[in-house]
Phi, psi and omega in degrees: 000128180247142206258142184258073176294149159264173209287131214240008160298135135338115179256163169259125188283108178266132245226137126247208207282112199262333220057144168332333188275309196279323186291343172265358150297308182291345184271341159273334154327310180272353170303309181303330187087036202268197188263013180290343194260171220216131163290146192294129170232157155310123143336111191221009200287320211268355178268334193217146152281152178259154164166130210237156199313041202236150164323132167297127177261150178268140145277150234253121180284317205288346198288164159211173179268158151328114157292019182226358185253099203309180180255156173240149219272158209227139190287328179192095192270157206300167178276147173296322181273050184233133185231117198296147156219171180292340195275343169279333180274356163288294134009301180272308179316317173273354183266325164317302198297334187287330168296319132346288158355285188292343183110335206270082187308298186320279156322324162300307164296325180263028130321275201314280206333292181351282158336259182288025155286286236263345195228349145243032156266358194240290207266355211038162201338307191291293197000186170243346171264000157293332189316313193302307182295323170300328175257014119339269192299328161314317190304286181336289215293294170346244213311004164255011183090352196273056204302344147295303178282332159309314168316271183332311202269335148292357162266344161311303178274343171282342185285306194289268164337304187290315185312291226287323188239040098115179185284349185260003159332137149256027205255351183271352202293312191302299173292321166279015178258314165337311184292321171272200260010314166331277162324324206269335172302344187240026165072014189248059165327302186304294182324311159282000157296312185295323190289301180289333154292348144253018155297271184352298199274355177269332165299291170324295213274014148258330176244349171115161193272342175218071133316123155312319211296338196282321173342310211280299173304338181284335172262357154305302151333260158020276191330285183321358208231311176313327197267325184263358177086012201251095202282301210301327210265291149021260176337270136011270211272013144284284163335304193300322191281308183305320189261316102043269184302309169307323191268350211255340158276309166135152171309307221252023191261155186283311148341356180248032204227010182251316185283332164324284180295341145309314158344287206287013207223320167319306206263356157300307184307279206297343190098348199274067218290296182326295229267343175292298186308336194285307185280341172300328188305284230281293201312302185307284216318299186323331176261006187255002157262340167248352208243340209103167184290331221262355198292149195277352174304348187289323198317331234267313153307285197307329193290310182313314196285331178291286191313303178325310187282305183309333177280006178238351159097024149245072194340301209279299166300329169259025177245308166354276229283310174292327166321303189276346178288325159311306199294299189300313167326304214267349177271020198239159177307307182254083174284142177286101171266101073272333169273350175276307184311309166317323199258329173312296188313273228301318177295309169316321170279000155282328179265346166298320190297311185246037158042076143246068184282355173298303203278317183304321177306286182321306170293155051229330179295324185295299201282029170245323175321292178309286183316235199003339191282357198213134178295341194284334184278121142218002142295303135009269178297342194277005187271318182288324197198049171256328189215171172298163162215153204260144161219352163231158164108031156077098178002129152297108178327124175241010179247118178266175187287341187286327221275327188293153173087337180266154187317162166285351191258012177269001184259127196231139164290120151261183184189171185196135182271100164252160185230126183232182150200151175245109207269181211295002192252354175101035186228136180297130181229174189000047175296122174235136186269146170286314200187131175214133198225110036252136197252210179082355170267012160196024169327280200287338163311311209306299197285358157274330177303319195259026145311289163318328181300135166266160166213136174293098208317164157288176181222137182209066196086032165114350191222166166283147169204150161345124165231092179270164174051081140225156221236125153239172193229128162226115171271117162261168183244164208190145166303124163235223214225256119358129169319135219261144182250063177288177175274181192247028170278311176098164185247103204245142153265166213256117199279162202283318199237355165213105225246352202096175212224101153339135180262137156255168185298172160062008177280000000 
C-alpha cells in the first residue's frame, strides 16, 4: 500500500506552557529515544477530505489564523459570492451526525467534507477549529475504508494542533490513536505502534498512569503487536488493564470482573486456552463471595467459559455451563430475562451447531418468550431472530483454485450472487448461484459451503419458519490475465463498535 508521507525533518517544537512535572516527563521521554518526538509533516489535507474515528468537536468561532502560518490550500473551495456563517457550519455539522447516526456511511462523509469546506471559508485554512472537522472526517474515511485520505487528514489536524498548542497536547492524543487504527487496518503495525504510543504517553501525562481512558489505545496496541506476531507485548497491554482495574478497585472486588472477562476472551483468542478458563473461574468465584451463588452477573462468565469449551471440542462441557447460567437466573426472585434469553439463545446455538434441531428449537422458544415479556426487549428479539444467522460450516471461499500460490498482483475481484432459503430447521434449501463473475470459478464451493452450512432459523409468533429468496454476494479473488485495479486500501473489515471517536466543537 503506498502511504501519501510528508515531509520527515525534525521541526523544532514549539511548547506551551505545561508546568514543570509534564515538561521533565517529555524530556525524559525524547532522552529515552521513545516516539514522542515526532517528524514536522506537511499539511496534506487538500488532496483528500479527512477525518477520523474521534468525538466530534465543536468549532471555536473565535479562533483566527496565525499571520506567521502559511495558509493551507482548501480542496473544493467554497464560491465567493456564498456566504458562510457559524449558523451553517452548524447545520452542517449536525446533519453529518444524524447520518452518521443512521448508518448512511456515505453520505456522512461527504456531510463531514462539507463541514471542513464551510469552517475554513468561514475561520481560515490555518486555523485551530479546522482540526476538529478534519478529524471528523478521517474517522469517516477510516471506517470507509479510504485509509489514504484518512491517513492524510489526521496528520493534518495533528500538524495543526501542534503549531497552535505545542507538542503535549491533549487534544493530539484523540487523532492519533485515529491514526493507528488506520495504520493497523492497513497491516502498517510498526507505523501504529509509534502513533499509539504517543497517545499513551500523552494520555498518562495527562490523566495519570492508571487512567480508564487509556484502554482503548492499549487495544489498538494489542491489535498492533497481534499483527506483528509480538504475542508477549500483545499480552502486556490486556494484562496491564487488569491490573489497572485491581489497583483502582481491590483484587477481590466485583468491579474488577468486567476487565476479568475481557481478559479471558484475549486469552481465548490468542489461544491461551488453560489461562482463559482460569480467569473465568477466579472471576466467578469474587461474585459468588461477594453478590452470592444466585448473583446473576455470574451469566456473563459462564456463557463466556461456554464458548471456550466448545472451541476446544468440548460440547457436553459447554451446554454445562449454559445450562447452569439459566439455572443462576431461574433461582433469583426477579430473574433477569434478558440475561436468560441470552445464555438460551447461546444454548440452541450450541445444539445447532452439533445439528439437534429438536433441542435447539426448544431454547430458541424459551428465549423468544422471555424477549416478548417486555416491550423494551423486542429489539433484542428481532436481533436475534428476525433474519437466519448463519452459525456453522466453515469459511466461505476467497480464493478461486486458480488464484492459489499466486502473487497478489497477478489477482483481479470477482464476486458471485446466491439465492437461497432457510427452512424452519436452519438448513440451506434451494440454493442457486444467479450470477457470478467471472463465472463457474467457485460456483461449486459456494454452493457445497451452504450446503454444509447450519442456521439459526427467523422466528414468527413464537416458532420457526421457512425463510425463502434470500441474497448473498461473495467477493473472491482469481488469476487473471491483467493486473488486478484493487484499490491500494486493502479489504479491510469495518469495525461494529469502534468506528473511532468523534469530536464536538467547542471542546
Amino acid at each position: 500500500m503506498q502511504w501519501l508521507k510528508s515531509g520527515s525533518q525534525c521541526s523544532t517544537v514549539r511548547l506551551v506552557h505545561v508546568g514543570h512535572a509534564k515538561l521533565l516527563i517529555l524530556i525524559a521521554a525524547l532522552f529515552s529515544g521513545g516516539p514522542l518526538a515526532i517528524a514536522e509533516t506537511q499539511d496534506t489535507s487538500a488532496t483528500a477530505g479527512v477525518m477520523e474515528t474521534t468525538d466530534v468537536e465543536q468549532v471555536d468561532t473565535a479562533s483566527a489564523a496565525k499571520p506567521e502560518d502559511p495558509p493551507i490550500p482548501m480542496e473544493a473551495p467554497v464560491p465567493a459570492d456564498t456566504e458562510v456563517t457559524a449558523a451553517a457550519i452548524d447545520a452542517a455539522y449536525n446533519r453529518f451526525l444524524r447520518l452518521r447516526e443512521e448508518d448512511r456511511d456515505a453520505e456522512a462523509t461527504a456531510a463531514a467534507q462539507q463541514v471542513v469546506q464551510l469552517a475554513r471559508a468561514y475561520y481560515g485554512a490555518g486555523t485551530i477549529a479546522i482540526a476538529t472537522p478534519l478529524i471528523n472526517l478521517a474517522v469517516m474515511q477510516s471506517h470507509n475504508g479510504d485509509l489514504v485520505a484518512a491517513e492524510q487528514n489526521y496528520r493534518a489536524a495533528i500538524s495543526i494542533i501542534e503549531r497552535w498548542e505545542g507538542m503535549l497536547s491533549a487534544r493530539l492524543i484523540n487523532p492519533l490513536s485515529g491514526l493507528g487504527h488506520t495504520y493497523n487496518r492497513a497491516g502498517m503495525y510498526e507505523e501504529a505502534v509509534e502513533s499509539f504510543n504517543r497517545a499513551l504517553r500523552l494520555n498518562n501525562i495527562e490523566l495519570g498512569f492508571t487512567n480508564l481512558e487509556q484502554f482503548g489505545i492499549q487495544d489498538g496496541l494489542t491489535e498492533s503487536y497481534v499483527g506483528m506476531r509480538e504475542f508477549e507485548d500483545a499480552n502486556f497491554y490486556q494484562e496491564t488493564q487488569l491490573e489497572i482495574y485491581q489497583r483502582k478497585y481491590g483484587r477481590e472486588s466485583p468491579e474488577v470482573v468486567p476487565a476479568m472477562y475481557k481478559l479471558a476472551e484475549w486469552y481465548n483468542r490468542s489461544g491461551n486456552f488453560e489461562q482463559s478458563a482460569l480467569t473465568y473461574r477466579s472471576a466467578d468465584r469474587i461474585l459468588r463471595q461477594a453478590q452470592g451463588e444466585a448473583s446473576q452477573d455470574r451469566t456473563d462468565g459462564l456463557i463466556g467459559l461456554a464458548r471456550l469449551y466448545e472451541q476446544q471440542g468440548n460440547s457436553p462441557a459447554a451446554a454445562s455451563a449454559l445450562r447452569k447460567a439459566v439455572k443462576v437466573v431461574d433461582s433469583n426472585p426477579e430473574p433477569d430475562r434478558l440475561r436468560r434469553a441470552r445464555a438460551l439463545v447461546a444454548l440452541g446455538d450450541l445444539y445447532t451447531r452439533d445439528s439437534r434441531p429438536g433441542s435447539a428449537r426448544e431454547q430458541y422458544v424459551a428465549a423468544w418468550e422471555d424477549l416478548s415479556s417486555d416491550a423494551d426487549y423486542l429489539e433484542t428479539r428481532d436481533k436475534y431472530f428476525g433474519l437466519p444467522v448463519r452459525l456453522a460450516g466453515g469459511p466461505f471461499p476467497s480464493l478461486a483454485t486458480n488464484a492459489r500460490g499466486k502473487p497478489e498482483a497477478a489477482l483481479r475481484d470477482g464476486y458471485a450472487e446466491i439465492r437461497y432459503t432457510i427452512d424452519a430447521e436452519g438448513q440451506a434449501q434451494n440454493i442457486a448461484v444467479i450470477e457470478s463473475e467471472p463465472p463457474g470459478l467457485i460456483d461449486d464451493s459456494l454452493l457445497l459451503t451452504y450446503q454444509r452450512s447450519s442456521y439459526r432459523p427467523r422466528f414468527a409468533d413464537g416458532a420457526p419458519v421457512v425463510t425463502e429468496n434470500l441474497l448473498s454476494r461473495h467477493e473472491f479473488k482469481y488469476a487473471g490475465t491483467t493486473p488486478s485495479s484493487q484499490s491500494d486500501q486493502g479489504e479491510l473489515a469495518r469495525p461494529e463498535t469502534n468506528r473511532g471517536r468523534l469530536e464536538r466543537p467547542d471542546n
